[in-house]
N, C-alpha and C positions, 0 to 999 in steps of 0.2 A: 197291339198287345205283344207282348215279349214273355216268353215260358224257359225253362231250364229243366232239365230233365237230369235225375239225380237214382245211379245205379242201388238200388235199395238190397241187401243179402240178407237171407235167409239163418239162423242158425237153429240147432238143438243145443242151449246151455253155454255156446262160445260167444257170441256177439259180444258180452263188454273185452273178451281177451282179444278179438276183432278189433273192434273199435281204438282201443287202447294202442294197439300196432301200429293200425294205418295212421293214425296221430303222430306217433313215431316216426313213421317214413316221411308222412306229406307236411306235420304241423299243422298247424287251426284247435282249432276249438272242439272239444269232446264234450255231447250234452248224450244224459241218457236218463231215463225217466225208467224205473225198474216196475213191474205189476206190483210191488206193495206202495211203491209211490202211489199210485195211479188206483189202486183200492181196488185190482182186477185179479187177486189171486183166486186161482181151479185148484194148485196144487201147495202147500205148504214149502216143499223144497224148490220148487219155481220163485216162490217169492221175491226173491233178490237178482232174479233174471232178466232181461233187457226186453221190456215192449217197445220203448222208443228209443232209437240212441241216432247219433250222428257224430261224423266229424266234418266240420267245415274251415275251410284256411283262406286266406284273402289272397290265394292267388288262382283263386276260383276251386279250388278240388273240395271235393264234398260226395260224401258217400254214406248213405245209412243202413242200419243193421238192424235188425229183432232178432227175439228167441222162441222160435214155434213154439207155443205151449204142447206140452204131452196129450193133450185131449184132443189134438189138431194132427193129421196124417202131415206129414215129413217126408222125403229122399230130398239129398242131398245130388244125387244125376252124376252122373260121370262129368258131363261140363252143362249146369248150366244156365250159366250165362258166362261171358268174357268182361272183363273191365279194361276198355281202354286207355292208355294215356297216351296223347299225341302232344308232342311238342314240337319248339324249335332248337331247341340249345341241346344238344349232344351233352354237355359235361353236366346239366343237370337231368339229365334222362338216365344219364350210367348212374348218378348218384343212388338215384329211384330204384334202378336196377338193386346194385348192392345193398339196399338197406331193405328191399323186398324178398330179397334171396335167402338169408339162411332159415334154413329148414325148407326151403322151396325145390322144387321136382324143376329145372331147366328144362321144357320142351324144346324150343327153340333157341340156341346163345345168341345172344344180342349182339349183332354184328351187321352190315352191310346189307340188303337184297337187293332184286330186282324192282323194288318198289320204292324203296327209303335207303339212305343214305346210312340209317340204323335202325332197326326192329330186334325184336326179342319177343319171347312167350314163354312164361313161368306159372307152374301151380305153387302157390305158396302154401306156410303150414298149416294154414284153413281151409285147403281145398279150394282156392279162389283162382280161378285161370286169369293173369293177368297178357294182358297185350301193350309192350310199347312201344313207339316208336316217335321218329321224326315224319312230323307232318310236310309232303310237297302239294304241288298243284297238282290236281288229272290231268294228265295229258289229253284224254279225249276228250 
């Protein structure tokens, strides 16, 4: 058996301006199926809000999104969760970086450690903590 496991985010109201971005940065495909597609509206002004969405690209990156209904308890967490992107190629990692970055909070600048040869850590303008780097072997 073979599974993939696919970081799903949370929104109040943002998900299709989500969804819409990381397409932007990664490319793939944007599908999103809104609660009046789906014939699941609570609330009249939710109607056009994202129950289902994704974006998928064929160089595997794929992330999905919804829009908490207002009838449903919400926080947003100081972080929580991390998305990571591990690679091997530096110049398409900096890429990711810069097109993730504006309006994004730099925690960490993307540069060198003690672990990769390149890492970074960004909140971008949806509150999304990203983590990236170049992927090595563990030493241990």
């Amino acid at each position: 058996m073979t599974i993939k496991t696919t970081t799903h985010l949370n929104f109040r109201g943002q998900a299709r301006a989500a969804l819409e971005f990381y397409q932007s940065v990664f490319g793939g495909q944007l599908a999103a199926v809104t609660y009046a597609d789906a014939h699941a509206v609570q609330r009249p002004e939710e109607a056009n809000q994202i129950m289902w969405g994704q974006v998928a690209a064929e160089n595997g990156f794929r992330i999905m999104a919804y829009d908490v209904p207002a009838a449903q308890p919400w926080d947003a967490g100081i972080i929580p969760l991390f998305v990571s992107i591990r690679g091997t190629d530096a110049t398409e990692l900096t890429g990711l970086w810069e097109k993730l970055s504006p309006g994004a909070t730099p925690l960490v600048p993307l540069a060198k450690s003690a672990w990769s040869p390149l890492y970074g850590m960004l909140k971008d303008r949806f509150g999304i903590t990203w983590v990236l780097d170049i992927e090595v072997a563990y030493p241990g």
